[in-house]
C-alpha positions in Angstrom: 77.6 -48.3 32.4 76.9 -49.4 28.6 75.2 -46.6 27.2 74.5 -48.2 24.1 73.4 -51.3 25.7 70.8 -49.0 27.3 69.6 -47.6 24.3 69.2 -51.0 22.5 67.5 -52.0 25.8 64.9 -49.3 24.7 64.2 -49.8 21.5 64.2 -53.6 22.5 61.5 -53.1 25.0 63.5 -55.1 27.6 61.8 -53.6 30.5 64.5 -55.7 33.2 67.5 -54.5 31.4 66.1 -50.7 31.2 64.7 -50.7 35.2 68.0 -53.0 36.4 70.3 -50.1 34.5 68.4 -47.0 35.9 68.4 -48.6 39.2 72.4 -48.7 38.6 72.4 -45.3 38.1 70.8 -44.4 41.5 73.2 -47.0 43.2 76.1 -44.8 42.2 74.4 -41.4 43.6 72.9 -40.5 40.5 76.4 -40.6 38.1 75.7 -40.7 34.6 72.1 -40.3 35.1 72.2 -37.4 32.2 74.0 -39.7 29.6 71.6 -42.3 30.6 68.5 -40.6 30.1 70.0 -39.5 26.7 70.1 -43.3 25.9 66.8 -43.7 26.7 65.9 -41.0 24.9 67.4 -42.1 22.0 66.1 -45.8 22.4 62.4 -44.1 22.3 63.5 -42.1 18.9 63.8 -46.0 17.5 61.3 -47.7 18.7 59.1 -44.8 17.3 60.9 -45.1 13.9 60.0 -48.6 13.9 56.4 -48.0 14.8 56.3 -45.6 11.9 57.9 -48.4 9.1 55.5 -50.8 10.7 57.8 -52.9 12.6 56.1 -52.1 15.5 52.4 -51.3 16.7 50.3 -49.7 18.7 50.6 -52.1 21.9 54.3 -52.1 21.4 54.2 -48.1 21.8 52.2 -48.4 25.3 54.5 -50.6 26.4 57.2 -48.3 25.5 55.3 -45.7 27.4 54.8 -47.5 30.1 58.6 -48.6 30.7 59.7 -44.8 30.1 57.5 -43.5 33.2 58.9 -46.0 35.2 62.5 -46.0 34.0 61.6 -41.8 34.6 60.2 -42.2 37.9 63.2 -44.1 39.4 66.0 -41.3 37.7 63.9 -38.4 38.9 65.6 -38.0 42.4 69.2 -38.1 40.3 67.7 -35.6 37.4 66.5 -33.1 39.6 70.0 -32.2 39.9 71.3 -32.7 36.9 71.9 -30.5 34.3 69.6 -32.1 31.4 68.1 -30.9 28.4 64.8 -29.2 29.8 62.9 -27.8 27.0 60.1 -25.7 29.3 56.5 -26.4 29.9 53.2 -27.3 27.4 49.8 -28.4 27.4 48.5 -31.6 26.7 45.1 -33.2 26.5 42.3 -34.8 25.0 40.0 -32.6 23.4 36.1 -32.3 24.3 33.3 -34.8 23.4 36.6 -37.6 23.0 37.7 -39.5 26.0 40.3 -41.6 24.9 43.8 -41.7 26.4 46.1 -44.0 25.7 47.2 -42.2 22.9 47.7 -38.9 24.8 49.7 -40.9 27.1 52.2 -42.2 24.9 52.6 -38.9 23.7 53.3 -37.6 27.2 55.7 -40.6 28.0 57.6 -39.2 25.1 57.3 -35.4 25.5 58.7 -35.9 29.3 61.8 -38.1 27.7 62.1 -35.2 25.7 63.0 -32.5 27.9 59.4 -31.0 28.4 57.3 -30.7 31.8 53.7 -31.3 30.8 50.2 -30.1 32.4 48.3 -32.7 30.9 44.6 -31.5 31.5 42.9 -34.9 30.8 40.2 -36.0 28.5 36.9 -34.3 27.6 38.8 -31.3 28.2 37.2 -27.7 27.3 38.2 -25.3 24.9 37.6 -22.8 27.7 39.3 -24.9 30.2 42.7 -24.8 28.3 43.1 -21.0 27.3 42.8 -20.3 30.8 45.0 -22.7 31.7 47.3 -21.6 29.1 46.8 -17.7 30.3 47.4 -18.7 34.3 50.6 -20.6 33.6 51.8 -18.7 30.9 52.0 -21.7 27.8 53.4 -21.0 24.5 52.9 -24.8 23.0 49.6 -26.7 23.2 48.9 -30.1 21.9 45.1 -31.4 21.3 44.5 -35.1 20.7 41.7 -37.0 19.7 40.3 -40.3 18.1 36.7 -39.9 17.6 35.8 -37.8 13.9 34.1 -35.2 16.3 37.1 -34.6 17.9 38.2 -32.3 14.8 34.7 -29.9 15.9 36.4 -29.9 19.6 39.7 -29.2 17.9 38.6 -26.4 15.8 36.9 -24.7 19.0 39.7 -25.3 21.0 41.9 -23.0 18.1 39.3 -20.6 17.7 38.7 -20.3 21.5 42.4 -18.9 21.7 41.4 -16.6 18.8 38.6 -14.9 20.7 41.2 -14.4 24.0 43.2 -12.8 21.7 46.1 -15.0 22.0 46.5 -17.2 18.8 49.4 -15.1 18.0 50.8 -16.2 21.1 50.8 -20.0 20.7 51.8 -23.0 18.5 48.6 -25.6 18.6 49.9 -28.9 17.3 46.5 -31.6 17.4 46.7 -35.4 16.8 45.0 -38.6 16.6 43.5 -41.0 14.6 41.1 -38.5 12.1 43.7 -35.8 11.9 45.6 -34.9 8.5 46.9 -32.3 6.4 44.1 -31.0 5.2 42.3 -31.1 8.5 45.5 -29.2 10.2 44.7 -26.3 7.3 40.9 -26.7 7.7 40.9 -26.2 11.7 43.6 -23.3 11.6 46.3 -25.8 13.7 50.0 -24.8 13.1 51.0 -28.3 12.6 50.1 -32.1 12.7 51.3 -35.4 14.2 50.7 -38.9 12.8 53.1 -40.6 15.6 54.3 -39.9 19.3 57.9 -39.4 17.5 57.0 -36.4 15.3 54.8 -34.4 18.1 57.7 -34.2 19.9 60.1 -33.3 17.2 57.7 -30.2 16.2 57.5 -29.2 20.2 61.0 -29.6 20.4 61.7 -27.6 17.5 58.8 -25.0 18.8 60.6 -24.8 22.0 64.2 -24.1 20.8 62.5 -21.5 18.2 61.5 -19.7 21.2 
């Protein structure tokens, strides 16, 4: 198995050449499936560089997405018993008032490449809905997303819902989407801010190891 080949598969999008190669994998009882999960891994870390220098756009990042889960979906029997890089568990979802997705689920495509197992809660979610979540399952990373301008209100309720159940202290909010910035990430009381896929899951990743 070409490692590198699979990683420039990746970043390529060549969906044949990533599915063919993960089916591979499963045809020799799983063997490799670690370092080939790593390449893929590494392939998404590219193609999100090269959304972020404008090489590639928003449809390219679906697709990327899109090839992940199913490149995922065919290793999972192989990675249950493998020792791989598991980073823990954190919430993910699209805050109240906003129902767009596709964002949130590139995000999650990534985030699950990464090492984390995530309760993604859906859109038009709550603040309510995900501190209790959060309380039940015991979730130290939460990350809100959102397109719509009014999605920064939902955002800021969401942040001080945690506040009032006494738990803000207890959790790292990253939020994201298309009217976040700097100064809304101060303004809403968020501990940090994504503008891409690639850097949400850097800051969880580096949240997670923190911990």
């Amino acid at each position: 198995m070409d490692y590198k080949e699979l990683e420039q598969a990746m970043a390529d999008l060549d969906e044949d050449t990533v599915l063919d190669m993960m089916k591979e994998v499963m045809d020799n009882n799983g063997e490799g499936v670690k370092e080939a999960l790593e390449a893929c891994q590494k392939g998404m870390a590219t193609v999100g560089d090269l959304f972020e220098k404008g090489e590639y756009f928003v449809g390219d990042l679906i697709y990327a997405g899109e090839i992940m889960v199913e490149a995922m979906d065919i290793i999972k029997p192989a990675l249950a018993g493998a020792d791989y890089k598991k980073l823990g568990r954190m919430i993910l979802c699209t805050v109240k008032d906003d129902l767009h997705d596709i964002g949130k689920n590139i995000v999650k495509a990534m985030l699950e490449a990464g090492g984390f197992e995530v309760i993604d809660l859906g859109i038009d979610v709550p603040p309510e809905k995900v501190v209790e979540v959060a309380k039940q399952e015991n979730i130290k990373i939460i990350a809100l997303s959102g397109v719509l301008t009014l999605a920064l209100d939902s955002m800021k309720n969401t942040i001080n819902a945690f506040a009032d159940a006494g738990m803000r202290d207890d959790v790292k909010i990253i939020i994201g989407g298309n009217p976040v910035s700097e100064e809304a990430c101060k303004a809403l009381g968020a501990d940090e801010w994504a503008y891409s896929p690639q850097k949400t899951v850097q800051v969880c990743a580096n949240w997670a190891s923190a911990a």
